[in-house]
DOFIKOL-729694 format. One record per atom (N, C-alpha, C, O): chain; residue number from 1; atom name; x negated, y negated, z. Coordinates in Angstrom, 2 decimals, always signed. Atoms other than C-alpha are relative to their C-alpha. Layout:
% residues N
+----+-----+----+---------+---------+---------+
| ch |   i | at |      c1 |      c2 |      c3 |
+----+-----+----+---------+---------+---------+
|  A | NUM | CA |       X |       Y |       Z |
...
+----+-----+----+---------+---------+---------+
% end
This chain:
% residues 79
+----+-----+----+---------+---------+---------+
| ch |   i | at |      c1 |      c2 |      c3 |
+----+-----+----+---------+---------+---------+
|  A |   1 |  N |   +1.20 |   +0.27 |   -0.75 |
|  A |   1 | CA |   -2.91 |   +4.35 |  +49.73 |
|  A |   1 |  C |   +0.37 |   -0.21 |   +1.46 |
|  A |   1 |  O |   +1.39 |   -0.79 |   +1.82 |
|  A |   2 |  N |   -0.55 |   +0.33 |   -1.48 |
|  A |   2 | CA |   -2.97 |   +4.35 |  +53.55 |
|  A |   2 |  C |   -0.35 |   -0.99 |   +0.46 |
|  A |   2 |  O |   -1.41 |   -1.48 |   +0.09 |
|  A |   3 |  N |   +0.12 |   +0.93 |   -0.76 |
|  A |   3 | CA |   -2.65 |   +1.78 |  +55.76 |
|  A |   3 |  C |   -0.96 |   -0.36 |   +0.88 |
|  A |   3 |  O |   -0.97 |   +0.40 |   +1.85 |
|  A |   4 |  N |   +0.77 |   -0.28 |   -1.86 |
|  A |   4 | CA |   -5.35 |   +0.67 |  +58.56 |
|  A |   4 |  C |   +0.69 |   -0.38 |   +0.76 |
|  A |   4 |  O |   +1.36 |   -1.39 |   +0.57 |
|  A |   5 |  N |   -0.72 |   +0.39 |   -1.37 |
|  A |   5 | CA |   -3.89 |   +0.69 |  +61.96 |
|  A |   5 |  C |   -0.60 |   -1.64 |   +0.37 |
|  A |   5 |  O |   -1.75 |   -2.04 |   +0.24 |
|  A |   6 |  N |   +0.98 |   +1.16 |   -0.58 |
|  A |   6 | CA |   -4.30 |   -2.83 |  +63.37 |
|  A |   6 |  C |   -0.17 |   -0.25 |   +1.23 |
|  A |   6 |  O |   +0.89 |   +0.14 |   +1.72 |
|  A |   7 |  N |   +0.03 |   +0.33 |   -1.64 |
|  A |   7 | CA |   -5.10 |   -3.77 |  +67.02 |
|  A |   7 |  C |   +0.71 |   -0.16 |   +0.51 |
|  A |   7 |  O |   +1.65 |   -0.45 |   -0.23 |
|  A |   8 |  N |   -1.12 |   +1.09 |   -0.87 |
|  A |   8 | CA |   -2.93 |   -5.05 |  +69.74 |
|  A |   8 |  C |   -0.41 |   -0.99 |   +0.16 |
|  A |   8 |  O |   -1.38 |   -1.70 |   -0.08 |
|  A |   9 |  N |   +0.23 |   +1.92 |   -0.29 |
|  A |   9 | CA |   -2.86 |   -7.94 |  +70.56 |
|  A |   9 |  C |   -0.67 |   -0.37 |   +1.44 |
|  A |   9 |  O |   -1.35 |   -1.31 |   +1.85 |
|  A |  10 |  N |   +0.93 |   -0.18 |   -1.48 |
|  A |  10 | CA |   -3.82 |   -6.73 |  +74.12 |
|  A |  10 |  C |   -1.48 |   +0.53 |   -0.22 |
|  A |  10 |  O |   -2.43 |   +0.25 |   +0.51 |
|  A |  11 |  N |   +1.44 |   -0.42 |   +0.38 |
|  A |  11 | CA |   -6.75 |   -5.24 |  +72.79 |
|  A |  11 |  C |   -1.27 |   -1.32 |   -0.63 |
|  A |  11 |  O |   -2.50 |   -1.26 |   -0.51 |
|  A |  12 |  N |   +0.44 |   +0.90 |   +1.39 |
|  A |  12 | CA |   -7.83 |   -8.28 |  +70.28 |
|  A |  12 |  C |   -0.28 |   -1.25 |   +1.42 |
|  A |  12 |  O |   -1.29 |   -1.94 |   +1.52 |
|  A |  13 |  N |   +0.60 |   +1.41 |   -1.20 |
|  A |  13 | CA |   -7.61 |  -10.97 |  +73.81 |
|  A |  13 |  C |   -0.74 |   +0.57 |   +0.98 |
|  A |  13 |  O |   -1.11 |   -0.12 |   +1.93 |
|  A |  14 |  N |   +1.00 |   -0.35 |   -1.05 |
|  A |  14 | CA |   -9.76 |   -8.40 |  +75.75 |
|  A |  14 |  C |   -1.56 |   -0.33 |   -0.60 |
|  A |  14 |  O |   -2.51 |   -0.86 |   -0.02 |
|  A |  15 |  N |   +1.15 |   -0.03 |   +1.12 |
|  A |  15 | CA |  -12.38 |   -8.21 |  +72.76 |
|  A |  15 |  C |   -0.50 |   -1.47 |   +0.30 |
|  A |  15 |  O |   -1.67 |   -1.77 |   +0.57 |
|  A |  16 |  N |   +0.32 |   +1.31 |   +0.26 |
|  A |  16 | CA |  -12.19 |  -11.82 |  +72.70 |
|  A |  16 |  C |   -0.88 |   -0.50 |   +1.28 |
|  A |  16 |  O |   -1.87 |   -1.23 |   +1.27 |
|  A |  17 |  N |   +0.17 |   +0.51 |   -1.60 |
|  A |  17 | CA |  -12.72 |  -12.38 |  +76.42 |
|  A |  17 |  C |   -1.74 |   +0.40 |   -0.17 |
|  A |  17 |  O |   -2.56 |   -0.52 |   -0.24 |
|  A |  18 |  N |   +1.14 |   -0.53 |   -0.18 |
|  A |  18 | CA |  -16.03 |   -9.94 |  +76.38 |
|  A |  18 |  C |   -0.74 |   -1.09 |   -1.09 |
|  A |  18 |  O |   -1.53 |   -1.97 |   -0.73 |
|  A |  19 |  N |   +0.94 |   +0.59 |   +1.31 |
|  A |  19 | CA |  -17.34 |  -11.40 |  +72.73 |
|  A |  19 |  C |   -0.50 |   -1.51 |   +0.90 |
|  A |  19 |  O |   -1.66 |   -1.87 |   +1.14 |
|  A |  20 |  N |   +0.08 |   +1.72 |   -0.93 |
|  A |  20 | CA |  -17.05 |  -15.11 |  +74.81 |
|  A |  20 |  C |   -0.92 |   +0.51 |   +0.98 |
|  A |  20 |  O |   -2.07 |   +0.33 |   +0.58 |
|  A |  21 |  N |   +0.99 |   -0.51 |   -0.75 |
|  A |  21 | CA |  -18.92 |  -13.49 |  +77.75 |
|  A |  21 |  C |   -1.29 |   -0.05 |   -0.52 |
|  A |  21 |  O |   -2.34 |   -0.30 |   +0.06 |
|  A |  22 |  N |   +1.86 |   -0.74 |   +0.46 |
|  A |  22 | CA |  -21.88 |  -12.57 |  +75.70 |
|  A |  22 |  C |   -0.54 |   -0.85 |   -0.91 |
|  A |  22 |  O |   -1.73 |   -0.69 |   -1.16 |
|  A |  23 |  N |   +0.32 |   +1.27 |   +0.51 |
|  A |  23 | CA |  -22.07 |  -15.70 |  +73.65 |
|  A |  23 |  C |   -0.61 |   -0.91 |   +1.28 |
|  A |  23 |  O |   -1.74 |   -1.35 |   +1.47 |
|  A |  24 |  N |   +0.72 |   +0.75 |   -1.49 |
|  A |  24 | CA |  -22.53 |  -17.42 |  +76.97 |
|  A |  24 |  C |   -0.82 |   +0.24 |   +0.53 |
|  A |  24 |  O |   -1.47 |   -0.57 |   +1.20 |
|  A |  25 |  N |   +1.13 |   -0.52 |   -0.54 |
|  A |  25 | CA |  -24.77 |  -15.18 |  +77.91 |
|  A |  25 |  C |   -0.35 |   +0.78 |   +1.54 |
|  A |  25 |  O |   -1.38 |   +1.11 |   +2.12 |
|  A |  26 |  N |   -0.08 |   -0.86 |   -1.31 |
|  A |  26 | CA |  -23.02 |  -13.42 |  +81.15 |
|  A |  26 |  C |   +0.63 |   +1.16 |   -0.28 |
|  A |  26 |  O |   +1.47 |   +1.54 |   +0.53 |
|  A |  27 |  N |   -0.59 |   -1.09 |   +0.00 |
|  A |  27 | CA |  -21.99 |  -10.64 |  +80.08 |
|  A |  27 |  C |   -1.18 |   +1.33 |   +0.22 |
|  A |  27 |  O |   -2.25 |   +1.29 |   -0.38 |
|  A |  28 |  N |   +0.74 |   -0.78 |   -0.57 |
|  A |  28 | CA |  -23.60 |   -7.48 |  +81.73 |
|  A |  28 |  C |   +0.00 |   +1.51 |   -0.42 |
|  A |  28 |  O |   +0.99 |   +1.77 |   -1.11 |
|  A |  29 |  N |   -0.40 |   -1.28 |   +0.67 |
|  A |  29 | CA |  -23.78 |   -3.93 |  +80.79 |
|  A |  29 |  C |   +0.15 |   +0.58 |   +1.41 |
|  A |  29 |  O |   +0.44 |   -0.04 |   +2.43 |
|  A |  30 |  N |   -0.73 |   -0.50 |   -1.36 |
|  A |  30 | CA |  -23.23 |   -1.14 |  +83.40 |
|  A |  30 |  C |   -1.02 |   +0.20 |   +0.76 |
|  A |  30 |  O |   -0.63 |   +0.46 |   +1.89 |
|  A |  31 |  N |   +1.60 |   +0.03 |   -0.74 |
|  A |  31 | CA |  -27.06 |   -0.97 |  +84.80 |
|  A |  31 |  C |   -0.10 |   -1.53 |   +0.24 |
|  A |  31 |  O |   -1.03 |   -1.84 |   +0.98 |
|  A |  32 |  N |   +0.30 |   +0.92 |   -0.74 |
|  A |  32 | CA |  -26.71 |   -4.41 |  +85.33 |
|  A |  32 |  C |   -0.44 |   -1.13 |   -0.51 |
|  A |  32 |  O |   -0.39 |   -2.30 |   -0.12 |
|  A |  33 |  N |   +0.46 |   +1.33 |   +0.43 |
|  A |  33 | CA |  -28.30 |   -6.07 |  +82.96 |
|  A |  33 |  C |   +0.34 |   -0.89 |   -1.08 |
|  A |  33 |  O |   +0.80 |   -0.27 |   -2.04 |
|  A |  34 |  N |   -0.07 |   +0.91 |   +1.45 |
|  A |  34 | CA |  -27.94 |   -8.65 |  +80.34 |
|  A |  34 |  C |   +0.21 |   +0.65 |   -1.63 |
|  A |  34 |  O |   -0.62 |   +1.43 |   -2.11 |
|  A |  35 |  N |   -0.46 |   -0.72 |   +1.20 |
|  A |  35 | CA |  -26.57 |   -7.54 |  +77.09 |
|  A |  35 |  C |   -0.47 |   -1.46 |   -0.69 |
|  A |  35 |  O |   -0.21 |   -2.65 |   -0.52 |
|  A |  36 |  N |   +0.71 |   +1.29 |   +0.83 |
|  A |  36 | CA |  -28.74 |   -9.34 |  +74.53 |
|  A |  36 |  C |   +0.36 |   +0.38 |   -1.93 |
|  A |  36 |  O |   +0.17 |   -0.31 |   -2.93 |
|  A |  37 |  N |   -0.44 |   -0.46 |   +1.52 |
|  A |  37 | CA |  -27.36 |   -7.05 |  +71.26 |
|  A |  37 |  C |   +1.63 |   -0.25 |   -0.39 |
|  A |  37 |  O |   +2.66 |   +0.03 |   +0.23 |
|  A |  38 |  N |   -1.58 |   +0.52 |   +0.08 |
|  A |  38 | CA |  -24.35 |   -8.43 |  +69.60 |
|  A |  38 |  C |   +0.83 |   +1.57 |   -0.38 |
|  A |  38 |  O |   +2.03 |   +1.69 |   -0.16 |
|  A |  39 |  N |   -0.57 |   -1.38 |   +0.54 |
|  A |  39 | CA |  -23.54 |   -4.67 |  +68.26 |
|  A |  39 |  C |   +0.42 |   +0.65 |   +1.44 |
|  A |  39 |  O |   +1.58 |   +1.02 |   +1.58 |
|  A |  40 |  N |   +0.36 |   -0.57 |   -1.58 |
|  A |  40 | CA |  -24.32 |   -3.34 |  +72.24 |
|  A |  40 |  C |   +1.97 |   -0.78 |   +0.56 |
|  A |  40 |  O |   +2.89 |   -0.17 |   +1.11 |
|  A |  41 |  N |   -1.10 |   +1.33 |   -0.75 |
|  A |  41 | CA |  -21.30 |   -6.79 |  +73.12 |
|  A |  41 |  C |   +1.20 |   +1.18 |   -0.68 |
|  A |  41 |  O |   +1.81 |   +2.08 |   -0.10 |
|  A |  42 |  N |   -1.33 |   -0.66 |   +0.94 |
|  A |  42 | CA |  -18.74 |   -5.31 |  +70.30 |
|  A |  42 |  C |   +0.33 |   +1.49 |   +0.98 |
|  A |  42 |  O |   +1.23 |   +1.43 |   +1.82 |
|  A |  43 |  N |   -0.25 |   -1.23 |   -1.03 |
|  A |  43 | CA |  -18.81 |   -1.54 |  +72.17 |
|  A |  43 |  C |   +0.51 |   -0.09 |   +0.75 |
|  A |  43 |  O |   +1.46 |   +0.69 |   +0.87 |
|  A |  44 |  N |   +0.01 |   -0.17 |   -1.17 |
|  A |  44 | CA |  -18.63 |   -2.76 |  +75.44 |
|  A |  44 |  C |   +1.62 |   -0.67 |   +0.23 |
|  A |  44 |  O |   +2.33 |   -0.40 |   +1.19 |
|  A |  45 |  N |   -1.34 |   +0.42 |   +0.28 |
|  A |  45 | CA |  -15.33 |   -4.71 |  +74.34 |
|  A |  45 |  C |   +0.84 |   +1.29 |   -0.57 |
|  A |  45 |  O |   +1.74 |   +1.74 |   +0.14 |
|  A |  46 |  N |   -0.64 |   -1.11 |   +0.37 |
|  A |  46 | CA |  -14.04 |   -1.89 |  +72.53 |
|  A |  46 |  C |   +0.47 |   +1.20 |   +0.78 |
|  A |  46 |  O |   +1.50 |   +1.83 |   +0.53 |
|  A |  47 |  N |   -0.11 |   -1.04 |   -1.00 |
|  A |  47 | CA |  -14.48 |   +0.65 |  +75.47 |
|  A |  47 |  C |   +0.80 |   -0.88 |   +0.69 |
|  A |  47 |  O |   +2.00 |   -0.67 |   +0.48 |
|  A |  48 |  N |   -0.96 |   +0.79 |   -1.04 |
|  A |  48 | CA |  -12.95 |   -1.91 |  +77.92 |
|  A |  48 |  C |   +1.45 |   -0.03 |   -0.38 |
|  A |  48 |  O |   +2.36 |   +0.32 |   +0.38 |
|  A |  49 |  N |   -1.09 |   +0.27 |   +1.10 |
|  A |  49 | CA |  -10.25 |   -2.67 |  +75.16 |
|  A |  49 |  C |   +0.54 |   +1.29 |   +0.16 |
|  A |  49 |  O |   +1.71 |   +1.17 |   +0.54 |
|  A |  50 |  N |   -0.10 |   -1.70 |   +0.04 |
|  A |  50 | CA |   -9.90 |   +1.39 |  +75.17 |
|  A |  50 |  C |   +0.74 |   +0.19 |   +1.27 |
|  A |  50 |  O |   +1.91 |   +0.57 |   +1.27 |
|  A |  51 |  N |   +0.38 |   -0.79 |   -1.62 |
|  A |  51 | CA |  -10.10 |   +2.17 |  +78.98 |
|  A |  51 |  C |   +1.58 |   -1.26 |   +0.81 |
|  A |  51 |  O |   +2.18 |   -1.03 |   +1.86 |
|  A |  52 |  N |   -1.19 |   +0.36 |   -1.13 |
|  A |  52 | CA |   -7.10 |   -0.68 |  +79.93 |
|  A |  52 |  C |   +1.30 |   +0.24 |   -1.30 |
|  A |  52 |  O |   +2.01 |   -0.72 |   -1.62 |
|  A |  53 |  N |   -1.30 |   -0.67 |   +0.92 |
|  A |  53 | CA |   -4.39 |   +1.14 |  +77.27 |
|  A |  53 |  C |   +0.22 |   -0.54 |   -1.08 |
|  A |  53 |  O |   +1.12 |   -0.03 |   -1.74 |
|  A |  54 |  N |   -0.04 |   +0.47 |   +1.54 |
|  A |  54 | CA |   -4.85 |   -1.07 |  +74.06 |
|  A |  54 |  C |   -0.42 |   +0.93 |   -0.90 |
|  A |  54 |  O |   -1.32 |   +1.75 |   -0.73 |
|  A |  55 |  N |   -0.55 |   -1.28 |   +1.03 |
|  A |  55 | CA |   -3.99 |   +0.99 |  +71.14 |
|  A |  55 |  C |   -1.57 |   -0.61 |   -0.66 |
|  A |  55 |  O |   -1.56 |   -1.80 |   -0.94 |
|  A |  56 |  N |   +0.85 |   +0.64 |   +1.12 |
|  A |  56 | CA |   -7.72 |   +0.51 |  +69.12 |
|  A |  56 |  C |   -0.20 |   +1.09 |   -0.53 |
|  A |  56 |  O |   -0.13 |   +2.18 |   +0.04 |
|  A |  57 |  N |   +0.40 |   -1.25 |   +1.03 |
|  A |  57 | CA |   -8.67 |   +2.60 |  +66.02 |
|  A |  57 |  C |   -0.95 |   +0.53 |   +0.71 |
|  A |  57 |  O |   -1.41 |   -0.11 |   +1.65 |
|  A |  58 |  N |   +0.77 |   -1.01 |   +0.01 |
|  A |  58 | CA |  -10.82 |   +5.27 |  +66.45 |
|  A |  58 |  C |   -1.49 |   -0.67 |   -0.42 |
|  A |  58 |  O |   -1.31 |   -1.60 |   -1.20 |
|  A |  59 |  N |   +1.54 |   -0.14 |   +0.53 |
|  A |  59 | CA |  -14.89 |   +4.91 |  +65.73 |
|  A |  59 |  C |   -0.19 |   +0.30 |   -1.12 |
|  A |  59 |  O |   +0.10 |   +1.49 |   -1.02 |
|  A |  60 |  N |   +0.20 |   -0.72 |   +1.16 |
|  A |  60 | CA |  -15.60 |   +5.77 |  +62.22 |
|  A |  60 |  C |   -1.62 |   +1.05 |   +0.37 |
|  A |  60 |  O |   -2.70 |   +0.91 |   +0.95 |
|  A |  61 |  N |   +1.37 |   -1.17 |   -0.15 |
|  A |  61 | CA |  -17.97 |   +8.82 |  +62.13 |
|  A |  61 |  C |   -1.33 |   -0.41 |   -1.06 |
|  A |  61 |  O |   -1.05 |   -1.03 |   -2.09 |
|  A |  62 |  N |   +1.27 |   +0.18 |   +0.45 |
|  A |  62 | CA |  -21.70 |   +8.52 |  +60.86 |
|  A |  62 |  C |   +0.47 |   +0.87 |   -1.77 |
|  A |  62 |  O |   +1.16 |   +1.78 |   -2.25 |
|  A |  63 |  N |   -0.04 |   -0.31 |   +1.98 |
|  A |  63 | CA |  -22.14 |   +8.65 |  +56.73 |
|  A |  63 |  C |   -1.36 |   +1.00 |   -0.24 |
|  A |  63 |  O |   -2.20 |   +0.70 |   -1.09 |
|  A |  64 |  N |   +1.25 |   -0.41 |   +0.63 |
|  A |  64 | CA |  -24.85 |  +11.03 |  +56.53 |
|  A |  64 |  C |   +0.20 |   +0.64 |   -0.99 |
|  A |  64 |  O |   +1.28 |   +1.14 |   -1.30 |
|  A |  65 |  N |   -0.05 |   -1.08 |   +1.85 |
|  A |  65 | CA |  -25.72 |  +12.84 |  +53.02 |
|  A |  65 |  C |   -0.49 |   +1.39 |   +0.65 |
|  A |  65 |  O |   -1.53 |   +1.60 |   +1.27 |
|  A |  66 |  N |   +0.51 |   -1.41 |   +0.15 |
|  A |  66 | CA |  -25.40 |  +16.75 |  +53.11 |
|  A |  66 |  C |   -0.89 |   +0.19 |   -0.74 |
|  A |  66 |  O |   -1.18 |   -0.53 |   -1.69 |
|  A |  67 |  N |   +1.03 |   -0.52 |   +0.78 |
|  A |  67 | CA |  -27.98 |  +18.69 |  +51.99 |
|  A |  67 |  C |   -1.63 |   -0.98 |   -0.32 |
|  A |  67 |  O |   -2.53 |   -0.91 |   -1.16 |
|  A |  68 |  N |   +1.49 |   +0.60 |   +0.39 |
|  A |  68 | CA |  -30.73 |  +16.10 |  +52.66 |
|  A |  68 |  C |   -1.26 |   +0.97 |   +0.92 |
|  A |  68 |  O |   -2.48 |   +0.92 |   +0.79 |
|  A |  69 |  N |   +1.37 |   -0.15 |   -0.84 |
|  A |  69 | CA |  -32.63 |  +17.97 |  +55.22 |
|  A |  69 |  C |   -0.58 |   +1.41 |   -0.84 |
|  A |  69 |  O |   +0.00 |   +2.25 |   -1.53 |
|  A |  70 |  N |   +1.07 |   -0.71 |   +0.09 |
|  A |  70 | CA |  -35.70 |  +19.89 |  +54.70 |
|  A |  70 |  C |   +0.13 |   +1.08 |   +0.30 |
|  A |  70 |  O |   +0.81 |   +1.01 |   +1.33 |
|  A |  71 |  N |   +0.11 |   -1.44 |   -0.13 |
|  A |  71 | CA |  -35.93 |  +23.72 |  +54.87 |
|  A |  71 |  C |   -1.24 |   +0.18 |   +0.49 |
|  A |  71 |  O |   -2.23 |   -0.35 |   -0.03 |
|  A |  72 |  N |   +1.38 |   -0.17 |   -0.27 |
|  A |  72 | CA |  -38.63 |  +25.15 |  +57.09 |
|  A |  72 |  C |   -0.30 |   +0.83 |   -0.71 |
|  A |  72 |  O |   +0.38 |   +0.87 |   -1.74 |
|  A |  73 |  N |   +0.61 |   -1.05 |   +0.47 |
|  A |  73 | CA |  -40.69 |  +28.13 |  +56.06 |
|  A |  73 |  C |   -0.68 |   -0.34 |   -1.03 |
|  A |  73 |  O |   -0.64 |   -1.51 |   -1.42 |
|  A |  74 |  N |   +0.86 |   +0.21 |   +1.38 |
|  A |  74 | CA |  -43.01 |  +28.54 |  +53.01 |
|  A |  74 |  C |   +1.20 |   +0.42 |   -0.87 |
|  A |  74 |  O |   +2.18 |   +1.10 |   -0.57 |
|  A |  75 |  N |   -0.85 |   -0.91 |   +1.28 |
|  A |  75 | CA |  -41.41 |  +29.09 |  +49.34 |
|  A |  75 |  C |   -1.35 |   +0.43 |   -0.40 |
|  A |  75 |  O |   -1.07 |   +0.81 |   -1.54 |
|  A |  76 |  N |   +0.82 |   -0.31 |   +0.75 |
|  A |  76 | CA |  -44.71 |  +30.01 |  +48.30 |
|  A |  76 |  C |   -0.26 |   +1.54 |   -0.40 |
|  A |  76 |  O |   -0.63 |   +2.27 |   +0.51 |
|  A |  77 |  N |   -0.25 |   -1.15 |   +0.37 |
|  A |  77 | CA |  -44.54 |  +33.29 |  +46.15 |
|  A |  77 |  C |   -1.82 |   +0.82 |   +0.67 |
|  A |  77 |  O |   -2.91 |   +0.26 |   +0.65 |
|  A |  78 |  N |   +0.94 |   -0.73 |   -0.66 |
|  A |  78 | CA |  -47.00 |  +36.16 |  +47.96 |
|  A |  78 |  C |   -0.92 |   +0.64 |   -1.37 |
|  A |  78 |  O |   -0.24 |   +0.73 |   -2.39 |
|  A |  79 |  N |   +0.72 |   -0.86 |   +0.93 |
|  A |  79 | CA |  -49.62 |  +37.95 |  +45.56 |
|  A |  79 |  C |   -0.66 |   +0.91 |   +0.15 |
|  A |  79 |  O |   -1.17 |   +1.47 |   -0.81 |
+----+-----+----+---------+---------+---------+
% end
């Protein structure tokens, strides 16, 4: 079974720094304003975490189910 990669440690006290920011309630996004979503906080640590050379996993990609969508056109047989 494989392993998950784990953070740095430089990555894990930047995270920390932002998460603290946005508990307090100063932490800003890049328009300026107030970051009021804790999901919105996590990102904005992660990119930062990213962008000054801390090794962080990858994003996991979206779970959608093949084959759910809808087909246009009619099936309706002609007579």
């Amino acid at each position: 079974m494989a392993k998950k990669k784990a953070a740095s440690s430089k990555g894990k006290t930047k995270v920390h720094k932002v998460m603290k920011e946005h508990k307090e309630g100063k932490l800003k996004s890049g328009s300026g304003k107030k970051v009021t979503s804790r999901k919105q906080a996590v990102a904005i640590a992660l990119n930062e975490a990213r962008e000054s050379g801390a090794k962080i996993p990858k994003k996991k990609g979206s779970s959608k189910k093949k084959g759910s969508s809808k087909k246009k056109g009619s099936s309706k047989k002609k007579s």
